[in-house]
N, C-alpha and C positions, 0 to 999 in steps of 0.2 A: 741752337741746333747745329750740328756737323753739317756744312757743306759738303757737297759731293768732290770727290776727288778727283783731278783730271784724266787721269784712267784707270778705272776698276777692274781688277782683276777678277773673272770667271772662269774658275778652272776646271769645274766638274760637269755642273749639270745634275739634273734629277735622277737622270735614265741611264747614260755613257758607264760603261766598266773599261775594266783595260783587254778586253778584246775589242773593244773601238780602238784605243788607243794604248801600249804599254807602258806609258809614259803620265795617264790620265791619274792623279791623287786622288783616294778614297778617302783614305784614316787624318783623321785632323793631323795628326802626325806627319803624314806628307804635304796634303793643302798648307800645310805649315811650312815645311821644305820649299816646296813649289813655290809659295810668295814672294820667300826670299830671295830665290833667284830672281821673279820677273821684279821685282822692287829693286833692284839692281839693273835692270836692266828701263827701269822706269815708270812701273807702276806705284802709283801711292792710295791704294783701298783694294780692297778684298769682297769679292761678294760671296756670300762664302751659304755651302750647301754641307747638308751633311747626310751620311749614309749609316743606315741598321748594322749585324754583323751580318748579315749576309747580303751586304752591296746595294738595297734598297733606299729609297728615298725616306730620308726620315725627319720630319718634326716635330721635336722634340725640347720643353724648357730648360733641361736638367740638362742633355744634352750639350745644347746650346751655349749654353752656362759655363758649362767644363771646356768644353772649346774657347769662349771668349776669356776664360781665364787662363787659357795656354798660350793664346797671342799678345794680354797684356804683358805677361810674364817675356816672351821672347822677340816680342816684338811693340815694344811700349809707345804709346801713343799713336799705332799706325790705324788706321779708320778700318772697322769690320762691320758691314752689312749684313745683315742677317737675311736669311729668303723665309716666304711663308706661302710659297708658292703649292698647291691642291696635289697637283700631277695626278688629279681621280680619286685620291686618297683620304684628303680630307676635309673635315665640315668647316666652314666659316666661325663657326667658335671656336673649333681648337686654333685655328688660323690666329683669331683673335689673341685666345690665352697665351699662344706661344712670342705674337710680338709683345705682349706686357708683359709674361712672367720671365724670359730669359736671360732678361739685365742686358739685352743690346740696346745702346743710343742710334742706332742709324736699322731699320726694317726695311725691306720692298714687298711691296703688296699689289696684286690687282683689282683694282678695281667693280672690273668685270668680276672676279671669284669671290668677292666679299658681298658683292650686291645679290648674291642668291642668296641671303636673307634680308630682311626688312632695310629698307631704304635707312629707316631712323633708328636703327640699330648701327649699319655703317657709318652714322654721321657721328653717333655718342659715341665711334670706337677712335676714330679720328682726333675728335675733339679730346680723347683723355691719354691719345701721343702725345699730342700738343702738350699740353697738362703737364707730362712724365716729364718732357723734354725728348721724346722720342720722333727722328725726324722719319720719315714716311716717305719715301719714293714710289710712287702709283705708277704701275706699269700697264702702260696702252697700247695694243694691239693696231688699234685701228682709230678713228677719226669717231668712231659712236663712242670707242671707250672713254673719247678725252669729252665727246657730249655728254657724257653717264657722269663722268665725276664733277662737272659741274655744275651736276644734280644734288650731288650727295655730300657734296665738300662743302663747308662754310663759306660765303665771302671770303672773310676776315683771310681765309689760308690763302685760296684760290687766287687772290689778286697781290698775293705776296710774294717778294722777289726770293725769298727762303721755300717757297713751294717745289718739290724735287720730283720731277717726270723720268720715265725712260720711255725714249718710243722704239717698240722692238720692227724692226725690218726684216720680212722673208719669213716669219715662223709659219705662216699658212700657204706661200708660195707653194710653185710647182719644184719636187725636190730640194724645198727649202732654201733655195737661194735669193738671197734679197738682190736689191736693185736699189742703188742711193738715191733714187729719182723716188723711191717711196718715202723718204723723208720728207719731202713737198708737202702731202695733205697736212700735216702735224704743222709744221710751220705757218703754211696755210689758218689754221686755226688759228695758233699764237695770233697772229696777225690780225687777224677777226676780230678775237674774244681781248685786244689789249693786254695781252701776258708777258711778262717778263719773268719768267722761273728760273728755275737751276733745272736745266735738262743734259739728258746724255740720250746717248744711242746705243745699242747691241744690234748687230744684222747676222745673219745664219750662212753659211755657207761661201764658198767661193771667195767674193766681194763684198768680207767683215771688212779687209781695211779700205779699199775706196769710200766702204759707206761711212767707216768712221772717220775718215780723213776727210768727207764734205760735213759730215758734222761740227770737227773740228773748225774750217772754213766758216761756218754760218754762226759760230759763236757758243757751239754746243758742247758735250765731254764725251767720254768713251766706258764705256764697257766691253773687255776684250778677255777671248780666253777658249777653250776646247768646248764651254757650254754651249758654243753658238758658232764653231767654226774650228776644224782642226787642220782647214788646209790657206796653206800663204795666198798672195793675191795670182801667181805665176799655175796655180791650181797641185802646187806639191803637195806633200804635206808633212806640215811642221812636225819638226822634234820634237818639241815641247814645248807646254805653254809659253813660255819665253820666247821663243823664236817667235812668236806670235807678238807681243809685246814689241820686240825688238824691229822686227818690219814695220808695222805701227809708228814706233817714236822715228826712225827713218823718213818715212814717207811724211810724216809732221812736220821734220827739221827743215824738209823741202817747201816747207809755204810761207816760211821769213827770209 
């Protein structure tokens, strides 16, 4: 399985166009662009979303496909996530098909969105990443989602130090601003349940990099980028993805 990278790049999101931001990448073609700068400036993975032609959220195999064979080619060997994330849109089978048929080795999924069908439906889909080689990052909202997945997840994964979390900070806050002190319950957990995973963090708004700078702190990794925050920790707001990255690996250098 691919490890998670120590900071993933998020640079679109489901929903954002460039009347949020003009700077925000749609077309694989820029997300493409866009990488390469924050990979320059110190990102090493991508989490990578893709949009219809008319700027919607799109999940799609084929898709997918042609995208992942656009960054092998210009970007060989650099780690691409795929998302499989609903945004209202769609059902837990396409969810499903889309992380087996797209030919990505690294997916994120939630938990929460897969479990609105049958319990032992999400455990056989699981179970046949594993299988592929497909590593699975389960995204946790809250402190039920990480009780739900250790409903639904095997042992065998669940108490493996190759098991790959994100816990998102601030998505349901007021005005979306996380607080790094929401990272507590999650840890809180680990602690409880005996887990030693491969986690990271994304938090929302404002204070993405204090939260992901105490993540970093506690042993954790980063997901950083316009999907979860297009303003610096000083409340401006960034250039471009990369300024974003770039404040980030800063404010890291300062904790050795």
């Amino acid at each position: 399985m691919t490890p998670l990278p120590k900071i993933m790049l998020a640079p679109n999101g489901a929903r954002l166009t460039k009347a949020d931001h003009p700077a925000l990448p749609m077309t694989p073609e820029e997300i493409l662009e866009t990488t390469q700068a924050c990979h320059a400036e110190g990102v090493d993975g991508l989490h990578l979303h893709l949009r219809d032609a008319h700027g919607k959220h799109l999940l799609d195999a084929g898709a997918y496909a042609s995208a992942l064979d656009l960054f092998r080619a210009e970007m060989p060997g650099f780690p691409v996530q795929i998302t499989t994330e609903a945004v209202g849109m769609y059902d837990p089978a396409h969810q499903r098909h889309v992380a087996l048929k797209s030919g990505a080795n690294m997916v994120s999924a939630s938990v929460r969105e897969l479990c609105r069908d049958d319990h032992n439906t999400t455990r056989a889909f699981y179970n046949e990443c594993h299988q592929r080689g497909i590593a699975v990052q389960h995204i946790l909202y809250d402190v039920d989602d990480a009780k739900l997945l250790t409903r639904v997840l095997d042992d065998r994964f669940l108490g493996a130090p190759e098991l790959q979390l994100i816990f998102v900070l601030g998505r349901y806050a007021v005005g979306q601003k996380s607080d790094p002190r929401e990272l507590d319950p999650f840890l809180d957990w680990l602690k409880k349940s005996d887990l030693s995973p491969d986690w990271a963090v994304c938090a929302f708004g404002q204070n993405e990099t204090p939260a992901l700078v105490r993540a970093v702190q506690m042993g954790g990794k980063c997901r950083i980028g316009f999907e979860n925050s297009r303003q610096n920790a000083d409340g401006s707001i960034a250039t471009d993805n990369a300024a974003r990255v770039t404040e980030l690996v800063k404010a890291c250098a300062k904790l050795t």
